[in-house]
C-alpha positions as CSV (number, residue, x, y, z in Angstrom):
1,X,-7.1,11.4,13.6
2,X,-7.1,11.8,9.9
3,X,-3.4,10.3,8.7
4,X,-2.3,9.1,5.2
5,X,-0.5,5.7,4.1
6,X,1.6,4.5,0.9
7,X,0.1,1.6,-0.4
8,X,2.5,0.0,-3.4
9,X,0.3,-2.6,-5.3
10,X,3.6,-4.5,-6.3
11,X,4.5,-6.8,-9.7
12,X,3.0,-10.1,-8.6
13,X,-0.3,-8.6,-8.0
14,X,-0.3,-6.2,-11.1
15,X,1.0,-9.5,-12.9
16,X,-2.3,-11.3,-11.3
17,X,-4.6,-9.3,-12.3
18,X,-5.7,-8.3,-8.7
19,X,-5.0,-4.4,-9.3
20,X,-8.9,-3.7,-8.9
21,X,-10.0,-6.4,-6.5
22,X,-7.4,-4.8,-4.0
23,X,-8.2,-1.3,-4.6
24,X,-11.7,-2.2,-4.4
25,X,-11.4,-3.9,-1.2
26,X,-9.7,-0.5,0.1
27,X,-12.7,1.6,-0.8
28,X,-15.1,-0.7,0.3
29,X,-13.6,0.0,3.9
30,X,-14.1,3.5,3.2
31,X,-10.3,4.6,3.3
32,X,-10.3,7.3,0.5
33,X,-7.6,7.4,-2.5
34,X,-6.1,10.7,-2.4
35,X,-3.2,9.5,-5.0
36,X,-2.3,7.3,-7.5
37,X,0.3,6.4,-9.8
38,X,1.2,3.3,-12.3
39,X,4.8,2.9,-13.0
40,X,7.6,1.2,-13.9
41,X,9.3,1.5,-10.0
42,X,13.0,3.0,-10.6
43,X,15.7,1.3,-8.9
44,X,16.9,4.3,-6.9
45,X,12.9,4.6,-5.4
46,X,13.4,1.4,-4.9
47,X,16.3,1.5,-2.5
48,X,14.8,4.7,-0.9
49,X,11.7,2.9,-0.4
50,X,13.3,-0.3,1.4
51,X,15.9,1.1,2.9
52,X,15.6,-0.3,6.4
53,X,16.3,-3.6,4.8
54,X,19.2,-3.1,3.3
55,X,22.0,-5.4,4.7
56,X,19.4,-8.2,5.1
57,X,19.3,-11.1,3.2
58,X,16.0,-10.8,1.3
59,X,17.5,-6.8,0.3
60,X,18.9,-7.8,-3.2
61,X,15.9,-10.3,-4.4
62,X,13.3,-7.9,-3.0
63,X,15.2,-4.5,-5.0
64,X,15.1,-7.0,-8.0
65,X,11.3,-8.4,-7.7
66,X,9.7,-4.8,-6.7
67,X,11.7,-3.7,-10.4
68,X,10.9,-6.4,-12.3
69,X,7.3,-4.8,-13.5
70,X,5.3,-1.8,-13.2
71,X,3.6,-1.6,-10.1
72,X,0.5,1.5,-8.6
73,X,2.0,3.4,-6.2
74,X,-1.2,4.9,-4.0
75,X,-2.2,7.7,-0.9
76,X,-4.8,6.3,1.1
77,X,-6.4,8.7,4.1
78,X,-8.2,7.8,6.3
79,X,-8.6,8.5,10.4
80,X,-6.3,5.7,11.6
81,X,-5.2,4.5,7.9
82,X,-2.2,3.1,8.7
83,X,-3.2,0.5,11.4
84,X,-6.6,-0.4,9.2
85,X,-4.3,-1.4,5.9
86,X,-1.7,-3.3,8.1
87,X,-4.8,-5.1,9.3
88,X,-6.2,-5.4,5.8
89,X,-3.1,-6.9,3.8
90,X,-2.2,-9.5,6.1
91,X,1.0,-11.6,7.9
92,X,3.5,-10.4,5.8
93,X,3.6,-13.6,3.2
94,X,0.5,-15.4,2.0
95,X,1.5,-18.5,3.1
96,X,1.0,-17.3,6.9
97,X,-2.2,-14.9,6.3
98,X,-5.9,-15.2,7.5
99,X,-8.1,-16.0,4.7
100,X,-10.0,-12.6,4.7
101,X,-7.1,-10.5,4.3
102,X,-5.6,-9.6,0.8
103,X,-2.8,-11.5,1.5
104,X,-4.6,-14.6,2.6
105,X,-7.2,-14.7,0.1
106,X,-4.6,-14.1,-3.0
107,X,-0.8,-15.4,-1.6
108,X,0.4,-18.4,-1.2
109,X,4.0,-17.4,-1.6
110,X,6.6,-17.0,0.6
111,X,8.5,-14.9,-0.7
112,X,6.3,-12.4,-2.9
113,X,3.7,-10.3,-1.0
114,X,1.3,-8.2,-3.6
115,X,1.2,-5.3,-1.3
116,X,3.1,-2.9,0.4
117,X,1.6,-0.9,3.1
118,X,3.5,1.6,5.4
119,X,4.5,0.0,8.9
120,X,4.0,3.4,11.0
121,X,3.7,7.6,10.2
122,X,6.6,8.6,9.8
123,X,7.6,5.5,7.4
124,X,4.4,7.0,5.8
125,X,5.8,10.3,5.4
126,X,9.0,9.2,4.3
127,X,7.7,6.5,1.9
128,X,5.0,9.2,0.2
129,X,7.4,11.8,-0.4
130,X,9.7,9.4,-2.6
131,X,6.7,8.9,-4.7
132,X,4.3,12.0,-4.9
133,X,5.0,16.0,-4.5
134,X,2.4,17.5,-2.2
135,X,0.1,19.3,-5.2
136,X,-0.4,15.6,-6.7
137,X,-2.2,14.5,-3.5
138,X,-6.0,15.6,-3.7
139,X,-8.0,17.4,-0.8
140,X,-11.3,16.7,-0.8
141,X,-14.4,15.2,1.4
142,X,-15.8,12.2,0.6
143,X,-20.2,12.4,0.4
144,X,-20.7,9.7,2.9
145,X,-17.8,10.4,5.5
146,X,-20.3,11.2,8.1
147,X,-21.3,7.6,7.6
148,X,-18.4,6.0,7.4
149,X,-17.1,7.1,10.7
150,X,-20.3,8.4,12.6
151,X,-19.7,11.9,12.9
152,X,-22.2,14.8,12.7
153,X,-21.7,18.8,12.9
C-alpha cells in the first residue's frame, strides 16, 4: 500500500554537509520525493512536530537544537515508506546504529540524530500537515515504478 512519510533532514546534518548524500540514499531505494522544503524550522512547528516528548527530559535541548539552523523538511511515498525509512536512518543515535544506515555511517553522537523520520501513519499525517498544505505535495508516477516494485498491468 502506497503511504507517505515526513522526513526532516535536521541542523547537524544540513551543518555536515550530508543534505545530498541522504537524499540520495532515499532515491536510490526508490522511495519518491513528493515534497520538499528548506527552512529556518519555527519554534511553534517545532513544538507541534515533537509534541509527544514534551515533559521529557531531552524536550527543551531537542526544541532548541532542531531551531538552531535551517533544516529540509521532505514527503517521501512510497508502498510501505514509513517502515523502509525507519529501517534506513537507523537506532535512534549514531553511536548505537549499524554501519549501513544513515545514522551509522554519519553519527556518532548521542545526542544529535541528522534525521527525523515519522515513527507510524498517523504520526505521518499529523507531522506532514504541520509542514505542507495538500496542493504543495506533487502527484505523479515515477518511469521505473514497475521496476522498482515488480508490478505489471
Amino acid at each position: 500500500m502506497t503511504e507517505r512519510t515526513l522526513v526532516v533532514i535536521k541542523p547537524d546534518a544540513v551543518q555536515r554537509h550530508l543534505t545530498g548524500e541522504i537524499i540520495s540514499r532515499l532515491e536510490r531505494k526508490g522511495l519518491k520525493l513528493v515534497a520538499a522544503k528548506f527552512i529556518q524550522i519555527s519554534e511553534q512547528s517545532v513544538r507541534r512536530l515533537y509534541m509527544p516528548h514534551k515533559g521529557k527530559s531531552f524536550y527543551r535541548g531537542l526544541m532548541k537544537f532542531t531551531c538552531s539552523s535551517p533544516v529540509l523538511v521532505m514527503v517521501w511515498e512510497a508502498d510501505g515508506v514509513i517502515e523502509i525509512v525507519r529501517k534506513m536512518l537507523g537506532a535512534t543515535f549514531g553511536c548505537d546504529a549499524q554501519p549501513g544506515t544513515i545514522r551509522g555511517d554519519f553519527g556518532c553522537s548521542g545526542r544529535y540524530n541528522l534525521v527525523h523520520g515519522s515513527d507510524s501513519p498517523k504520526s505521518a499525517e499529523r507531522e506532514i500537515r504541520i509542514f505542507f498544505r495538500p496542493g504543495e505535495i506533487i502527484k505523479y508516477e515515477l518511469a521505473d515504478t514497475n521496476w522498482l516494485y515488480g508490478k505489471k498491468d
